[in-house]
gemmi code that builds the backbone of each chain (N, CA, C; Angstrom):
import gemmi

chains = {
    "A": [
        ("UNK", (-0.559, 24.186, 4.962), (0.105, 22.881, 4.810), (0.782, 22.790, 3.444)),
        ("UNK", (1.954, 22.331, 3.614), (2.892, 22.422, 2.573), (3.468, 20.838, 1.868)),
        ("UNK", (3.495, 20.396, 0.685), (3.720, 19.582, 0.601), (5.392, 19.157, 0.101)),
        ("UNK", (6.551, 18.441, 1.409), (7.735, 18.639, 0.748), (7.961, 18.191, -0.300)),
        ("UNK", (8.957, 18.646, -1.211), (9.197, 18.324, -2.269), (11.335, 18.080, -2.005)),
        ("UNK", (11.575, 17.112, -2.397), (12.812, 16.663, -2.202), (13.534, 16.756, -3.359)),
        ("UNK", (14.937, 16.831, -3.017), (15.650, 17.316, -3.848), (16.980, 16.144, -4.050)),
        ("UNK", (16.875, 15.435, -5.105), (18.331, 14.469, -5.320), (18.532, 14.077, -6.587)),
        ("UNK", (19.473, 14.686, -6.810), (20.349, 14.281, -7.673), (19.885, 15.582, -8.987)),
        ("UNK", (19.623, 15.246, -10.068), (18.784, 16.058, -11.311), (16.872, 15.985, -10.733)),
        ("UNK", (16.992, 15.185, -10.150), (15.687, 15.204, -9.970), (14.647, 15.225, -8.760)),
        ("UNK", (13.478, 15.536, -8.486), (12.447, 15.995, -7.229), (11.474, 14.831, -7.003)),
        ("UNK", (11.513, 14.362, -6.025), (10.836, 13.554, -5.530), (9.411, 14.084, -4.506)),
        ("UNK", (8.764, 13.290, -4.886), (7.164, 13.905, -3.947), (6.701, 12.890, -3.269)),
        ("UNK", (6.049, 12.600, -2.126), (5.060, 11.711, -1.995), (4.065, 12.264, -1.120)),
        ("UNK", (3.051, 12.038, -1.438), (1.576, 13.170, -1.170), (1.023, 12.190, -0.265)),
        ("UNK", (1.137, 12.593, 1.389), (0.866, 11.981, 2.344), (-0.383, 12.225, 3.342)),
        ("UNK", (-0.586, 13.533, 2.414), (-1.537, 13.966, 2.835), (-2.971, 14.001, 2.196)),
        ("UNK", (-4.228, 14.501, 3.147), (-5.446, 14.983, 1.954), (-4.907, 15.982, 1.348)),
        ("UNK", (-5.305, 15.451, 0.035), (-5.485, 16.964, -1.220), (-6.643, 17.546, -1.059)),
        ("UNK", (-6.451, 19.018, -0.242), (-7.509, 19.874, 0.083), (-7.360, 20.949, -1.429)),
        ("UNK", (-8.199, 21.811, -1.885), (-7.857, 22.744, -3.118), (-6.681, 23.805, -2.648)),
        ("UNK", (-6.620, 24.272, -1.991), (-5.292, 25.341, -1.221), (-4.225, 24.339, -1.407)),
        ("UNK", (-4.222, 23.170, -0.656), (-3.028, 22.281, -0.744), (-2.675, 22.210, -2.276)),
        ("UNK", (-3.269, 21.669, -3.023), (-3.326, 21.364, -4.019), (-2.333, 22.693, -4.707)),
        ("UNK", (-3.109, 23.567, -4.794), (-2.584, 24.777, -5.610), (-1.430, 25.257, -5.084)),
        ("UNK", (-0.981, 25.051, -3.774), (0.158, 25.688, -2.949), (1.265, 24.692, -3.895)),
        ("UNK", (1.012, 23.192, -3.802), (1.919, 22.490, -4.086), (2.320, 22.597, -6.065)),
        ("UNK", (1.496, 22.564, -6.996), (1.706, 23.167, -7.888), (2.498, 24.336, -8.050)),
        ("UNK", (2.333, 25.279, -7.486), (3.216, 26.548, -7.362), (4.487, 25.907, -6.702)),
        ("UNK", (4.748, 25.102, -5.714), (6.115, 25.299, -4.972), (6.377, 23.993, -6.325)),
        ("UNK", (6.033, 23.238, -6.777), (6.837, 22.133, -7.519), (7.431, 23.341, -8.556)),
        ("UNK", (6.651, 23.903, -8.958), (6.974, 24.371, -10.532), (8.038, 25.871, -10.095)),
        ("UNK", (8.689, 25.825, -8.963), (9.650, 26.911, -8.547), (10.721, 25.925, -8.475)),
        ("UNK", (10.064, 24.872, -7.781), (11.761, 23.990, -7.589), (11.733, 23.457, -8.681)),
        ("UNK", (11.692, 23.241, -9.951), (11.801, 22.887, -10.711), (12.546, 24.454, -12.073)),
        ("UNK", (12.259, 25.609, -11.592), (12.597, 26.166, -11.986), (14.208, 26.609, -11.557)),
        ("UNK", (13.974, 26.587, -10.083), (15.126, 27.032, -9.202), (16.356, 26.261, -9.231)),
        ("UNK", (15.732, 24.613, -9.300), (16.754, 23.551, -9.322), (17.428, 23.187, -10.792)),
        ("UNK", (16.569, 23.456, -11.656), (16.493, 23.027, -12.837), (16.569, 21.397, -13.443)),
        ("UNK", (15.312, 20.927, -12.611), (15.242, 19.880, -12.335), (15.016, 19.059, -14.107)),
        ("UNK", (15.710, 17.882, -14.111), (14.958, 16.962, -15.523), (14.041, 16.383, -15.058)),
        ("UNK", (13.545, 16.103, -14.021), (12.386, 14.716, -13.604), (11.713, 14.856, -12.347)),
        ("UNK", (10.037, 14.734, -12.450), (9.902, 14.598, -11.245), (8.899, 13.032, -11.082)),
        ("UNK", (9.133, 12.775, -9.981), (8.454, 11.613, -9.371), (7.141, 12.030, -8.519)),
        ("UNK", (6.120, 11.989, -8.790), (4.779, 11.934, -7.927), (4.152, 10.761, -7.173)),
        ("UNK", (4.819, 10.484, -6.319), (4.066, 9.372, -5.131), (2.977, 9.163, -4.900)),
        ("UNK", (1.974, 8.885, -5.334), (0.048, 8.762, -4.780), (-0.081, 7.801, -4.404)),
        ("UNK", (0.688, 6.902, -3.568), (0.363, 5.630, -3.216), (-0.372, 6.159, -1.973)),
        ("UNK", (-0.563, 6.981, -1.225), (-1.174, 7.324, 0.210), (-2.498, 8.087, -0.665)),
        ("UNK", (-2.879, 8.298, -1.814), (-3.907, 9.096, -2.032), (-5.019, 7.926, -2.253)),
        ("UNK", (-5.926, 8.144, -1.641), (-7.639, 6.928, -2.036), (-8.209, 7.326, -2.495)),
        ("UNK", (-8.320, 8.621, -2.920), (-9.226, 9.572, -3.911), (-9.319, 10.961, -4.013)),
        ("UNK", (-9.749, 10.932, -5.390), (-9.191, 12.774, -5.445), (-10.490, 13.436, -6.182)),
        ("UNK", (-10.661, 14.409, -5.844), (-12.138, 15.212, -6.925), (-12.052, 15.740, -7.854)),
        ("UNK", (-12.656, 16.236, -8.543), (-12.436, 16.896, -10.061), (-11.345, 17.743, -10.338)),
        ("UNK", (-11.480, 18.963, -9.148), (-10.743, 19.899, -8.851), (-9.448, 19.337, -9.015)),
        ("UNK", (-8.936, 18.445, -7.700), (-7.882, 17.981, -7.870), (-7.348, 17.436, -9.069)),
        ("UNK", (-7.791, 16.331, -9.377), (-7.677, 16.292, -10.766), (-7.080, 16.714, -12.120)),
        ("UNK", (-7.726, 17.955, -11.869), (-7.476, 19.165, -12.718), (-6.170, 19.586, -12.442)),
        ("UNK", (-6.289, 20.018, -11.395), (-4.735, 20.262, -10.798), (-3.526, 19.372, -10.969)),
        ("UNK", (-3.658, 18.199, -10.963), (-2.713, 17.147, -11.498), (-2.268, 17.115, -12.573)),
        ("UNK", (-3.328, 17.004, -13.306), (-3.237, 17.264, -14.931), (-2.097, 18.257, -15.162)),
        ("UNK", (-2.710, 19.639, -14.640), (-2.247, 20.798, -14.806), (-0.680, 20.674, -14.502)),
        ("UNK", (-0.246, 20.231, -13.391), (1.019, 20.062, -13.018), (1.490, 19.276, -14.258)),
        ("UNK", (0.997, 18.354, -14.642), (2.129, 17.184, -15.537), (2.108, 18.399, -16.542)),
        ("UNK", (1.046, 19.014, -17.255), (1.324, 19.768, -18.518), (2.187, 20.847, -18.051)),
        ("UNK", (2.513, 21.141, -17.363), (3.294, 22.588, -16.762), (4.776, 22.052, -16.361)),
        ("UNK", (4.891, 21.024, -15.899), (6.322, 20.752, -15.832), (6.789, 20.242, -17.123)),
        ("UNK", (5.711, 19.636, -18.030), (6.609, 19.082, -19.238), (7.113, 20.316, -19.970)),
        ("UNK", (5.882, 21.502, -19.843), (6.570, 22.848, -20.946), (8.023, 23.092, -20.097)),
        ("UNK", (7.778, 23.107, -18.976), (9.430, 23.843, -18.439), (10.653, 22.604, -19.010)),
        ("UNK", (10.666, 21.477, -19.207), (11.390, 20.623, -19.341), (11.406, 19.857, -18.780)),
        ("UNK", (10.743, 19.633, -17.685), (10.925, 18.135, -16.868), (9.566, 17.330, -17.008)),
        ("UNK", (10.515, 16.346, -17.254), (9.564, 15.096, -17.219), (8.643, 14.223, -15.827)),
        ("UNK", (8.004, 13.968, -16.069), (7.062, 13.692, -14.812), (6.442, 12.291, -14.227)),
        ("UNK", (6.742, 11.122, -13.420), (6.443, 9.957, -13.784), (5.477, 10.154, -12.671)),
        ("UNK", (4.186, 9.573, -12.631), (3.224, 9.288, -11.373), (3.523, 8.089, -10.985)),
        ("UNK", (3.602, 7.469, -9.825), (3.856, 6.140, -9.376), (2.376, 5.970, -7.882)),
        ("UNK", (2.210, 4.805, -8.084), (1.186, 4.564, -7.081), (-0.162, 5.081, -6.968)),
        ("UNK", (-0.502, 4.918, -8.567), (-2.136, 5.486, -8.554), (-3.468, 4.399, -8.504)),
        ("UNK", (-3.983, 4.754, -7.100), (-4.848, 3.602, -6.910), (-5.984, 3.797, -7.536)),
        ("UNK", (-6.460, 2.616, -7.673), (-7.967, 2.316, -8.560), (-8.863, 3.529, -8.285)),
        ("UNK", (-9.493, 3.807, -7.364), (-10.145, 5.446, -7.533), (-9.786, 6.532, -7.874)),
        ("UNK", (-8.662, 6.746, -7.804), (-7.627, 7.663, -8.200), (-7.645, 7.792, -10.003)),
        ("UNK", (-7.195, 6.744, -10.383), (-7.396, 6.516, -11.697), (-8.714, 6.374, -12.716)),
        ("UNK", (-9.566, 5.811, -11.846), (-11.149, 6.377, -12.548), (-11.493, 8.050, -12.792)),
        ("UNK", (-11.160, 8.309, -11.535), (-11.560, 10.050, -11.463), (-10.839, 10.604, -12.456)),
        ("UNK", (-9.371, 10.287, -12.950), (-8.923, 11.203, -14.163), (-9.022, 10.621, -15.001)),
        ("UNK", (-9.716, 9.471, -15.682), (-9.894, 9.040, -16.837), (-11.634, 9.988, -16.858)),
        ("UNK", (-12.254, 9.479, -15.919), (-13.908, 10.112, -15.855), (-13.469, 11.582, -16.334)),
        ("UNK", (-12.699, 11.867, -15.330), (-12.590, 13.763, -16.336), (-11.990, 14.032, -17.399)),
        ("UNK", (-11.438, 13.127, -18.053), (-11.003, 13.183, -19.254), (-9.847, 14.042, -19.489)),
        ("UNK", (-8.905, 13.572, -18.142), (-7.611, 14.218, -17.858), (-6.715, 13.044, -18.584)),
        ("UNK", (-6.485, 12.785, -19.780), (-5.700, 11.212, -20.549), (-4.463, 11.252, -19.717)),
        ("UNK", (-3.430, 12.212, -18.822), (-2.283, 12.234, -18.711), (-1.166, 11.550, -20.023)),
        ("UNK", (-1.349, 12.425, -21.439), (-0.775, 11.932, -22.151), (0.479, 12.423, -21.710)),
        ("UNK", (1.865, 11.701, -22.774), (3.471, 12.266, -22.192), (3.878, 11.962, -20.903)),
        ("UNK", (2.853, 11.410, -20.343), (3.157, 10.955, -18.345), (3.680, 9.610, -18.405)),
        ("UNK", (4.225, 9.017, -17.612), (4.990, 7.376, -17.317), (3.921, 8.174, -16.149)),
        ("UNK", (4.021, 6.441, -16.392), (3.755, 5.970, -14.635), (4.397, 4.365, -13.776)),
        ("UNK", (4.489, 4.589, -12.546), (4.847, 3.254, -12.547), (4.313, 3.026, -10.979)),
        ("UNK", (4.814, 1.607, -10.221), (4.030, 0.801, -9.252), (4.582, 1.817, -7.893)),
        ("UNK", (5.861, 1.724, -7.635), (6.448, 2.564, -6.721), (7.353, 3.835, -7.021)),
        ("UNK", (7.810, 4.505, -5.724), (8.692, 5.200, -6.326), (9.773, 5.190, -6.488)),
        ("UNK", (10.440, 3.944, -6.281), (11.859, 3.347, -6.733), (11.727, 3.257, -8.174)),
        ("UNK", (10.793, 2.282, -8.867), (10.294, 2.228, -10.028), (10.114, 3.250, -10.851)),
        ("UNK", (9.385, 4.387, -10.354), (9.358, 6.079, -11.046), (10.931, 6.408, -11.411)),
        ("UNK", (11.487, 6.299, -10.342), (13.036, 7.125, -10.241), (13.826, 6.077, -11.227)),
        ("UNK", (13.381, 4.919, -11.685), (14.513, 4.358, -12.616), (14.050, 4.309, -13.821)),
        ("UNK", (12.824, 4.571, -14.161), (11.903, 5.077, -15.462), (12.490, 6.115, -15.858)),
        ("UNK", (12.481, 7.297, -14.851), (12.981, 8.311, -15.453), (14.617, 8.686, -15.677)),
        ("UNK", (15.032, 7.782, -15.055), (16.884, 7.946, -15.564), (16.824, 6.970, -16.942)),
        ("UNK", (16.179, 5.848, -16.795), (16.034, 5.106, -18.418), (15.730, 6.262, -19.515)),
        ("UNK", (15.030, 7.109, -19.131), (14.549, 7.850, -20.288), (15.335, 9.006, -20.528)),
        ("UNK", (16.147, 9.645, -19.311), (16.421, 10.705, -19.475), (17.966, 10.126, -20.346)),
        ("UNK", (18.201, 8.892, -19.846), (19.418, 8.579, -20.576), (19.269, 8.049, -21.925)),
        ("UNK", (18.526, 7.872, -22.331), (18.201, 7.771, -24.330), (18.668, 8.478, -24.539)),
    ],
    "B": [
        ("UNK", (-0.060, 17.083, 12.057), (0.766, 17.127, 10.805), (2.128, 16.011, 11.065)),
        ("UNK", (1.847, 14.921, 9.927), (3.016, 14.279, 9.762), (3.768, 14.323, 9.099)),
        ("UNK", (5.154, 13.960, 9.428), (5.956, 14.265, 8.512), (6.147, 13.201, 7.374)),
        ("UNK", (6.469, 13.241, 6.074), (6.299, 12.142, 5.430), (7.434, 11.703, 5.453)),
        ("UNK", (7.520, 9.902, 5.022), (8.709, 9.288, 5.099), (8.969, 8.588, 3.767)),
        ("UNK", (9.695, 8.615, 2.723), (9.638, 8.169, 2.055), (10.517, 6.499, 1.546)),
        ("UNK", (9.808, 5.824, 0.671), (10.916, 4.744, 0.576), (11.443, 4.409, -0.015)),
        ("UNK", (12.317, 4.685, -0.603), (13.068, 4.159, -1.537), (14.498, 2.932, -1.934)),
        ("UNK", (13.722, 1.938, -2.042), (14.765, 0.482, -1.998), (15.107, 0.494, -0.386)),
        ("UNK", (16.316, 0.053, -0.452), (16.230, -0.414, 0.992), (16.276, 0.764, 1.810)),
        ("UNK", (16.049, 2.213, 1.968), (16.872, 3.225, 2.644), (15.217, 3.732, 2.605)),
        ("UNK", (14.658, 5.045, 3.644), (14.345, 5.612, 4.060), (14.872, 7.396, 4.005)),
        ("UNK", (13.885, 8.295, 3.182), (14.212, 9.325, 2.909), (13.306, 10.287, 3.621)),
        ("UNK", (14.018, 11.476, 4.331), (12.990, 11.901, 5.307), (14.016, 13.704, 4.911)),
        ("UNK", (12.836, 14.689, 4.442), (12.810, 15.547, 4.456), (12.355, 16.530, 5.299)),
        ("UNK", (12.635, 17.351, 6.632), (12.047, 18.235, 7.543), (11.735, 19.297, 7.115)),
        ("UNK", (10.515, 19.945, 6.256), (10.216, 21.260, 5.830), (8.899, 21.587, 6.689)),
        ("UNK", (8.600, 21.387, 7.811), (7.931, 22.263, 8.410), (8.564, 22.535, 10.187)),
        ("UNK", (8.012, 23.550, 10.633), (8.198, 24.074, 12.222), (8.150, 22.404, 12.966)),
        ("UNK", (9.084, 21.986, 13.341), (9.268, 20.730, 14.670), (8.724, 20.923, 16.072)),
        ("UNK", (7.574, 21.265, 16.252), (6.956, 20.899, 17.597), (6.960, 19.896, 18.455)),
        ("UNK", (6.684, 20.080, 19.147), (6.901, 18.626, 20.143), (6.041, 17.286, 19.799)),
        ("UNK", (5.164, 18.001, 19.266), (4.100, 16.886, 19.022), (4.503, 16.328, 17.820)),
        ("UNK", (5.039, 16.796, 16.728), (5.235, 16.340, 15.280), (6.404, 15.574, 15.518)),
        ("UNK", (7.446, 16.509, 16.446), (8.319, 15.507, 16.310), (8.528, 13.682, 16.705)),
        ("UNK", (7.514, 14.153, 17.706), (7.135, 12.591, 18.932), (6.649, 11.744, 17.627)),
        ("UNK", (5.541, 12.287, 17.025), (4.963, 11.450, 15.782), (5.674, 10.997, 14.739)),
        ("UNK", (6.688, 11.793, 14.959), (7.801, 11.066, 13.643), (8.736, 10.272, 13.980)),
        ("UNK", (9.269, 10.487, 15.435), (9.863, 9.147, 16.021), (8.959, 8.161, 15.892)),
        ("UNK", (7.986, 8.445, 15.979), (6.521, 6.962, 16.212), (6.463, 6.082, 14.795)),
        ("UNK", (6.333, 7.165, 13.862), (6.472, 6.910, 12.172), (7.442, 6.016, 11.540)),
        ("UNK", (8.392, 6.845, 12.178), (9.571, 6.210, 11.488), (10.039, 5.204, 12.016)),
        ("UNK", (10.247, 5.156, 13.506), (10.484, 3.003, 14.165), (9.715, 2.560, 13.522)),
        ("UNK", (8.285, 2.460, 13.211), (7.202, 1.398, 12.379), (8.021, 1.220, 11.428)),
        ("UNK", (8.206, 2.353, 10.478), (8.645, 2.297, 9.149), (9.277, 1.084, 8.742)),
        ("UNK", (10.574, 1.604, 9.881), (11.815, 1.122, 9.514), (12.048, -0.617, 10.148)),
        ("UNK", (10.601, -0.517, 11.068), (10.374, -2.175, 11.281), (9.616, -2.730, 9.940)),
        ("UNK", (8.584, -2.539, 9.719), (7.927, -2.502, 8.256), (8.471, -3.169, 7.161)),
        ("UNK", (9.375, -1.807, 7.133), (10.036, -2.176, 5.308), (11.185, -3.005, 5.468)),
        ("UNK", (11.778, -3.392, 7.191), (12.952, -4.127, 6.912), (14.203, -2.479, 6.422)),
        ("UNK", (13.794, -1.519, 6.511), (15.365, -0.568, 5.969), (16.818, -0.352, 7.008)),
        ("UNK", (17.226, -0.965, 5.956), (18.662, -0.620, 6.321), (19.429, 0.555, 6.717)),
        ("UNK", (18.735, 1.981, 6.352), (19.504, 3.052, 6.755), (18.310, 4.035, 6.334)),
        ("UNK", (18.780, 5.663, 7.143), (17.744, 6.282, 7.061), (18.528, 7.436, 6.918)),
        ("UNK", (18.080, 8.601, 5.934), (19.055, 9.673, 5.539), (17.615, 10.792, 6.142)),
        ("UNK", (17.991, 11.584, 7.475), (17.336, 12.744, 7.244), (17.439, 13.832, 7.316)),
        ("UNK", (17.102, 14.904, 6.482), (17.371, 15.960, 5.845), (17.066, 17.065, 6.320)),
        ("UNK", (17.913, 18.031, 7.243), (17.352, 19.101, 7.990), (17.855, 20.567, 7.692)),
        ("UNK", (17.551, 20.704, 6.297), (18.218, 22.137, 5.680), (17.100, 22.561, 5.891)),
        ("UNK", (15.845, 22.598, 5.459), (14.904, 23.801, 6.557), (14.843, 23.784, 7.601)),
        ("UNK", (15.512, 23.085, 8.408), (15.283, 23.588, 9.807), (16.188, 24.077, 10.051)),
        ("UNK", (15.839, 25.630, 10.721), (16.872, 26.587, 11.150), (17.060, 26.663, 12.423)),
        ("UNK", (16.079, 26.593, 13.305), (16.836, 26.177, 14.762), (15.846, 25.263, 15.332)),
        ("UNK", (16.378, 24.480, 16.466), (15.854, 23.569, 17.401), (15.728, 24.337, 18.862)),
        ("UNK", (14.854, 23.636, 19.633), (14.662, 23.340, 21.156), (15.278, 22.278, 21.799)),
        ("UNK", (15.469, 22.601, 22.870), (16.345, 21.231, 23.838), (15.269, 20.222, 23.263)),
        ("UNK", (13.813, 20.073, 23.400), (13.065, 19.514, 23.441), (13.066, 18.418, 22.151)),
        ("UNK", (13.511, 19.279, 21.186), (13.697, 18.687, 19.536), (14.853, 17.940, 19.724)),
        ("UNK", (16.030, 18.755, 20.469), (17.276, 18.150, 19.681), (17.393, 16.805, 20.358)),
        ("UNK", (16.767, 16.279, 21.999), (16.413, 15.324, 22.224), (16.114, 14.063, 21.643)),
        ("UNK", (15.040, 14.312, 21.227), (13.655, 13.718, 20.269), (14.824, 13.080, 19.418)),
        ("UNK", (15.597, 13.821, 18.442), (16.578, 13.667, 17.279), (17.222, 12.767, 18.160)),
        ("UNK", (17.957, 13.038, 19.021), (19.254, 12.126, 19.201), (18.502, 10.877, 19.490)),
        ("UNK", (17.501, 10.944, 19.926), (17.035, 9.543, 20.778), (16.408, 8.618, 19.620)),
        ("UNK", (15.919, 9.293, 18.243), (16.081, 8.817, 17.323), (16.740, 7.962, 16.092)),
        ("UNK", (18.054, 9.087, 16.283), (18.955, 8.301, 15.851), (19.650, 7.417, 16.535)),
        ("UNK", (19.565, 7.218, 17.640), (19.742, 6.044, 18.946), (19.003, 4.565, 18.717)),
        ("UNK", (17.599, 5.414, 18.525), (16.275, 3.820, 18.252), (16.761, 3.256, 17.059)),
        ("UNK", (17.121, 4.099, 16.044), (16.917, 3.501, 14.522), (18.005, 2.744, 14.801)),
        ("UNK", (19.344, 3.295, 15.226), (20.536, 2.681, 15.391), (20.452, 1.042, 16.056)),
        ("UNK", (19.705, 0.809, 17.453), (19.118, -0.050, 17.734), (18.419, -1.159, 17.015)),
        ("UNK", (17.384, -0.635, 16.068), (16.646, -1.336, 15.446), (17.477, -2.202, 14.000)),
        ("UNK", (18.570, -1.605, 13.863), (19.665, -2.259, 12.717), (19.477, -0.733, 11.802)),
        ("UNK", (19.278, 0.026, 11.412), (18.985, 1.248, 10.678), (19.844, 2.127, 10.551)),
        ("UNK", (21.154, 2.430, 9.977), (22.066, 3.358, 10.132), (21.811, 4.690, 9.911)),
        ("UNK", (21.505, 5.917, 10.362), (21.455, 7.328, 10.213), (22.242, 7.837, 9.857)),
        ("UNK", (21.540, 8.593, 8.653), (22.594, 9.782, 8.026), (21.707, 11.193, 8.356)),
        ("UNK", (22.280, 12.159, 9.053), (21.479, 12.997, 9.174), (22.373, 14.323, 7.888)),
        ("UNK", (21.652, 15.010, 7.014), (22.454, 16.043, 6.350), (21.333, 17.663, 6.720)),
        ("UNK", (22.057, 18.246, 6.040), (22.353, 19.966, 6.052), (21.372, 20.247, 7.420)),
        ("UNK", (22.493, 20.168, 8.453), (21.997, 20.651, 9.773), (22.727, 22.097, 9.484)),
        ("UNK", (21.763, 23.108, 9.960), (22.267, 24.315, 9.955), (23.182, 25.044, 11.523)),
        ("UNK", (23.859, 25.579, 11.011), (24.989, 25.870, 12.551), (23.701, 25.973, 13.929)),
        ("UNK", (23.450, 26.711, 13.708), (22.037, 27.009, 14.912), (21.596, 25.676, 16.043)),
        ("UNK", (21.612, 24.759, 15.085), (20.915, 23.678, 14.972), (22.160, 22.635, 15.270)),
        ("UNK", (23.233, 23.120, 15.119), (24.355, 21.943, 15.565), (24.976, 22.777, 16.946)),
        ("UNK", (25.022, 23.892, 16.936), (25.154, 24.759, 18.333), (23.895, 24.066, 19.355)),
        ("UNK", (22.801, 24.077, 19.258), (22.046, 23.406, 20.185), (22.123, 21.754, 20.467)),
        ("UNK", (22.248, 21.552, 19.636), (22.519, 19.839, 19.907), (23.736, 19.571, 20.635)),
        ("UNK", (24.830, 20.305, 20.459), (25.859, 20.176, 21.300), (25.950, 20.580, 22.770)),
        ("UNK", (25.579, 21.923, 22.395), (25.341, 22.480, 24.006), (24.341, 21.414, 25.248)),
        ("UNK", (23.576, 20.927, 24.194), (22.894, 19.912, 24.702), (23.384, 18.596, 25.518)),
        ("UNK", (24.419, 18.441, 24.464), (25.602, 17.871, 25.323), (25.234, 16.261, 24.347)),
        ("UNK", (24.685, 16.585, 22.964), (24.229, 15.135, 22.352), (25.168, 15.270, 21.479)),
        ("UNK", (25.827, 13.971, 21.618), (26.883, 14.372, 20.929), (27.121, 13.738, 19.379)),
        ("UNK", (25.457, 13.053, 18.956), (25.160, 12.439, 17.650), (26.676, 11.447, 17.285)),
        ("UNK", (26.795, 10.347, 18.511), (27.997, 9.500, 17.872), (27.403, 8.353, 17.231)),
        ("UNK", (28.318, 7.703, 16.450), (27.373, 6.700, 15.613), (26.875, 7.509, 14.411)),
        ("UNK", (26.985, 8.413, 14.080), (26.297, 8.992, 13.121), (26.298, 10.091, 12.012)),
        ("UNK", (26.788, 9.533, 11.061), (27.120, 9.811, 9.740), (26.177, 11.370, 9.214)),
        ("UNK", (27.094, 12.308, 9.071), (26.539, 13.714, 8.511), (26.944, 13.931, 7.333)),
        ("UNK", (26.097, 14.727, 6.171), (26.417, 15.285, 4.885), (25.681, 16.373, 4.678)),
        ("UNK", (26.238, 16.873, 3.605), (25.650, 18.562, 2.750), (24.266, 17.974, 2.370)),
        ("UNK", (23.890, 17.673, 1.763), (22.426, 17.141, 1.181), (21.969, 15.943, 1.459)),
        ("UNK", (20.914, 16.147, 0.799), (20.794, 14.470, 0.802), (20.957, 13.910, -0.194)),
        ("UNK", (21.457, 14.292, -1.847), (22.011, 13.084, -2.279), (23.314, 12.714, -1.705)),
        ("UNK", (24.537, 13.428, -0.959), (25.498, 13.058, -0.488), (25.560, 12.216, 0.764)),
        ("UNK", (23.980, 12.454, 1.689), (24.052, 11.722, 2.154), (23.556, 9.624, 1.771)),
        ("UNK", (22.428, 9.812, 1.014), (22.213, 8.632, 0.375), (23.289, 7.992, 0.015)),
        ("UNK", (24.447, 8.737, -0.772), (25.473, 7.862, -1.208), (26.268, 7.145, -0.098)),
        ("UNK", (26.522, 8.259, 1.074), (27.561, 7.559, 2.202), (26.673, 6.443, 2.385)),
        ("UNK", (25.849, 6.400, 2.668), (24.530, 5.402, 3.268), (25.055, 4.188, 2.262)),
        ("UNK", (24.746, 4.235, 1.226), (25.444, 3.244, 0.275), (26.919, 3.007, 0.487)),
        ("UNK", (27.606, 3.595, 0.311), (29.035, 3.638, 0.866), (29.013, 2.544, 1.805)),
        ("UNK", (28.709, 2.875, 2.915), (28.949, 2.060, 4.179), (28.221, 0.978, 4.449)),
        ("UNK", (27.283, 0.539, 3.983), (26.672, -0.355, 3.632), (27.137, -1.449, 3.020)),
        ("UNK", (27.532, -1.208, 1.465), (28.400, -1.490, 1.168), (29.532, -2.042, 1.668)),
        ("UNK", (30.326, -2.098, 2.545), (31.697, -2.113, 2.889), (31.123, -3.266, 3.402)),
    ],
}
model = gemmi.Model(1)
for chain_id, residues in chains.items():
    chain = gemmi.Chain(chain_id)
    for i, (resn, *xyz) in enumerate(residues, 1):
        res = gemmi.Residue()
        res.name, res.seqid = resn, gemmi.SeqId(i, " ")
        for name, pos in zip(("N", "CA", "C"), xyz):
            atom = gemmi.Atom()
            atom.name, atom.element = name, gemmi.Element(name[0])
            atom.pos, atom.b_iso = gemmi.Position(*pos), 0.0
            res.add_atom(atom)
        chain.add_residue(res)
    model.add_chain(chain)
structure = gemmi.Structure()
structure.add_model(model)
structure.setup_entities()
């Protein structure tokens, strides 16, 4: 299971509709951080409004993604992180520093043209 | 496996990156009328550059899709249908009228705006 990753404009859009199983997880890390290489993307948007909770592992993996797309150059906004969602990476002591976040992903996508246009 | 639908402002963004079975596809006609009753969207752009070929069975499903949405007030933009995939839909004898095609999908989002617009 593959998670799409969309392609418009400078920037990649996600929304994670699925369970984050650890395979999923890691598959999708690898395919973001190709299209982001391939596209040469400035921004990506992460959708978790469909996620109710995630485990350490995952977690980790999230983290990992925001720090891995910021070294390549793109910036990363999370939008739609629900209350369990957000305990679990504060509890692991994942801060998501350098991350925006915002309510939707209309909201993500105009965060990150505000910023990319400074 | 569903396909995800995404939302953005008034429009509906729908990326096809996995194999279209009969069953996924039925579920995404199912998905997407809710959706697009739901959110109230005005138009729906979907995106079929991974898909490299169809079944009578699919290209069906599609037209009768872009038929419902059309129905429901929802204008369709379908982009990067691959030849394969526009050879079967025709032979099919569907002749996708009513319905706005582009290279991607940011080109298609924009017509979507475009015509909207007007």
């Amino acid at each position: 299971m593959r998670i799409p990753i969309l392609k418009l404009s400078h920037y990649l859009l996600v929304s994670v509709q699925v369970e984050l199983d650890d395979q999923t997880a890691l598959q999708f890390q690898e395919d973001l951080l190709n299209k982001i290489h391939n596209e040469g993307s400035l921004g990506v948007v992460i959708d978790l409004t469909s996620v109710d909770m995630i485990d350490s592992f995952i977690a980790k993996v999230l983290g990992d993604v925001v720090d891995m797309s910021g070294l390549m150059g793109a910036k990363v906004v999370l939008t739609g992180i629900q209350p369990a969602v957000a305990i679990t990476l504060i509890d692991m002591g994942i801060k998501m520093q350098n991350v925006e976040t915002a309510l939707d992903l209309e909201q993500g996508l105009e965060k990150l043209q505000l910023e990319l246009e400074e």
